[in-house]
C-alpha positions in Angstrom: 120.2 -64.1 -167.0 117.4 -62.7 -164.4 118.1 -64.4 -161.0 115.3 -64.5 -158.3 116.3 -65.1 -154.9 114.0 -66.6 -152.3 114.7 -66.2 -148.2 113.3 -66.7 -144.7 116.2 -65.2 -143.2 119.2 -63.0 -142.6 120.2 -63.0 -146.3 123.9 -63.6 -146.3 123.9 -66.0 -148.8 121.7 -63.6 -151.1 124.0 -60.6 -150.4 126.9 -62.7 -151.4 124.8 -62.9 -155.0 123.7 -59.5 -155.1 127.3 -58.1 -154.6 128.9 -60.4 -157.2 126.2 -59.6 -159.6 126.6 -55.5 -159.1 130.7 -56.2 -159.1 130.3 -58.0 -162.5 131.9 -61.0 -161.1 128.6 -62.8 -162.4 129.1 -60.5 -165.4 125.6 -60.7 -167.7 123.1 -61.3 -164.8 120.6 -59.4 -163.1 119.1 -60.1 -159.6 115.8 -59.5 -161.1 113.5 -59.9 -157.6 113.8 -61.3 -153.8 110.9 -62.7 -152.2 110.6 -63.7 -148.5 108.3 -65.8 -146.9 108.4 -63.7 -143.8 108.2 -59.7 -143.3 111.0 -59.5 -141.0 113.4 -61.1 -142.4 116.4 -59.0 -142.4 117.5 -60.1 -146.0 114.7 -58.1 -147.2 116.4 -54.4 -146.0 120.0 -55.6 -147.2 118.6 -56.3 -151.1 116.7 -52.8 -150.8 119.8 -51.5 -149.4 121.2 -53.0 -152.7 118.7 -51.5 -155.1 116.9 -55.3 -155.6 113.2 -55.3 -155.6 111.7 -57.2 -152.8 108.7 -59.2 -152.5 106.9 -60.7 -149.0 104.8 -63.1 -149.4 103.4 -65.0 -146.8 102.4 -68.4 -146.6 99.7 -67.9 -143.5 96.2 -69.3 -144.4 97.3 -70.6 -147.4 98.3 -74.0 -149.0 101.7 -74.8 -150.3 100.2 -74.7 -153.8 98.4 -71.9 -153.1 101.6 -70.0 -151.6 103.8 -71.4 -154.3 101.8 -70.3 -157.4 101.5 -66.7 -156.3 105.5 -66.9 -155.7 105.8 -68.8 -159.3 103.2 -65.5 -160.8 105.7 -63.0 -159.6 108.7 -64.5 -160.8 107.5 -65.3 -164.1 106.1 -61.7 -164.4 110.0 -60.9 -164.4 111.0 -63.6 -166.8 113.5 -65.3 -164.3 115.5 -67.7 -165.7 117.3 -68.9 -162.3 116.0 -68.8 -158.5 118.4 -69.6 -155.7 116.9 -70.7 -152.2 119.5 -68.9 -150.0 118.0 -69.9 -146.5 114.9 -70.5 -147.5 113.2 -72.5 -145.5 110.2 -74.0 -146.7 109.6 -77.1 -149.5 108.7 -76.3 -153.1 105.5 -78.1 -154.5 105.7 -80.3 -157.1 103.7 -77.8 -159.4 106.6 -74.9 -158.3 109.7 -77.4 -159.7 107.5 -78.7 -162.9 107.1 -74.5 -163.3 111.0 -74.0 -163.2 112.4 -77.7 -164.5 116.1 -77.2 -163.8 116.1 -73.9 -162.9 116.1 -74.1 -159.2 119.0 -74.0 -157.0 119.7 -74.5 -153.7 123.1 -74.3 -151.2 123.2 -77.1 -148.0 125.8 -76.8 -145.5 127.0 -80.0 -146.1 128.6 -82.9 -148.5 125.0 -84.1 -149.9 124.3 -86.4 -150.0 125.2 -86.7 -145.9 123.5 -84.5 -143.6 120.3 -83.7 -145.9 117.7 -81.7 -143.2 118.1 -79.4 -140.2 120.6 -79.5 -137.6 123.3 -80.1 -139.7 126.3 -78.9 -137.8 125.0 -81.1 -134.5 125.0 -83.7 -136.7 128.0 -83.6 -138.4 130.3 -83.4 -134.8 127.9 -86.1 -133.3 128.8 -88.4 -135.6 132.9 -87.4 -135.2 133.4 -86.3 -138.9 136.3 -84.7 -139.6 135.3 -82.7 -142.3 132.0 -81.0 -143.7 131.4 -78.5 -145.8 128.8 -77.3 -148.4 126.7 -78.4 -151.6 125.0 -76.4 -154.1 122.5 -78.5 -156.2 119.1 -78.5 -158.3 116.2 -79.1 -156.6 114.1 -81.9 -157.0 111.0 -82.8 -155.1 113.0 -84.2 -152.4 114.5 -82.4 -149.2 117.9 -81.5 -150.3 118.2 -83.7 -153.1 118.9 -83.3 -156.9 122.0 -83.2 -158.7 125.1 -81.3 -157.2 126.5 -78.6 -159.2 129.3 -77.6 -156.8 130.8 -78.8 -153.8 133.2 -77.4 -151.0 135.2 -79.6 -148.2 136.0 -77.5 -145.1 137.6 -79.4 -142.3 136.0 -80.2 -139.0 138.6 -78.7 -135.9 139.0 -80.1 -133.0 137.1 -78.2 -130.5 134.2 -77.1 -132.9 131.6 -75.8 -131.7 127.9 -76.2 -134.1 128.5 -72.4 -134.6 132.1 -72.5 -135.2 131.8 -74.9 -138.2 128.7 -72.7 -139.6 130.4 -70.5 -139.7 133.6 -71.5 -141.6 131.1 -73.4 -144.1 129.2 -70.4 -144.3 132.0 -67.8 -145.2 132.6 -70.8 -148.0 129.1 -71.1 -148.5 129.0 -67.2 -150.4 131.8 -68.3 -152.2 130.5 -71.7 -153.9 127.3 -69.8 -154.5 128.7 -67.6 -156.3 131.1 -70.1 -158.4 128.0 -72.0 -159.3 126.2 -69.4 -160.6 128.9 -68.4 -162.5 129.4 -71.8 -164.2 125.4 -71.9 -164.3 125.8 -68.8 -166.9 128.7 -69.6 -168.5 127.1 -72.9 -170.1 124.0 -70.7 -170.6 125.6 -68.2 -172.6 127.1 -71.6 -175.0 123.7 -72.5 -176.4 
């Protein structure tokens, strides 16, 4: 299974991927390709650190559509059969889903479908939850929608900060990722 990984951002969740993947954890996968919206993001050095190809490509002066086909171009160039959004930070088009129909994935830092959206964390200890967590899922054509594949409780500590609790979801986060790609391959490997 070829696995492209799209960022924005520091890449921790990618790293998680690309270290399973090279550790034979996800045992017959491939990150095939990263591709970041932005040129500084630093999850671009840690998957060339890793031996991944890398990819910017920028959205600037462009449409979604625009932006999105060039994306859906280079991945198809490397028959992917999976891309995972690990912090990626912009919406798919409709025509970039329809390209990759149930073969886009996507980790939230929360129980979705609560807490869909930014700010998250705020959220969460505003409203006096006492537990959180993360949710990998499909994506649809809605903001942090689509079927969940996974899901990971983490309890909400009194005296939390925002950045306290994303962190704990996030040490969790790598871990579900990683879970879910594995089941993703296991029923791949069945048919």
């Amino acid at each position: 299974m070829k696995i492209g990984i799209l960022i924005s951002g520091r890449g921790s969740n990618m790293a998680a991927i690309i270290e399973a993947v090279q550790r034979g954890e996800i045992a017959d996968s491939e990150v095939a390709l990263v591709v970041s919206d932005k040129p500084a993001a630093a999850g671009l050095a840690r998957s060339r650190a890793k031996g991944v190809e890398t990819l910017v490509i920028e959205r600037r002066g462009r449409s979604r559509e625009e932006h999105d086909a060039e994306i859906i171009s280079e991945l198809k160039k490397r028959d992917v059969d999976l891309i995972c959004l690990a912090g990626y930070m912009r919406l798919l088009s409709a025509s970039f889903i329809r390209a990759f129909p149930n073969k886009v994935i996507n980790i939230h830092p929360s129980l979705l479908p609560a807490y869909p959206g930014l700010n998250t964390h705020e959220r969460v200890l505003a409203a006096g939850e006492r537990s959180s967590g993360c949710t990998v899922h499909y994506v649809d054509e809605e903001l942090d929608h689509g079927p969940v594949i996974l899901q990971k409780e983490v309890p909400v500590l009194p005296g939390d900060s925002p950045e306290t609790l994303a962190a704990r979801i996030l040490q969790q986060e790598h871990w579900l990722y990683v879970e879910a790609i594995k089941l993703l391959e296991t029923e791949r490997n069945k048919k």
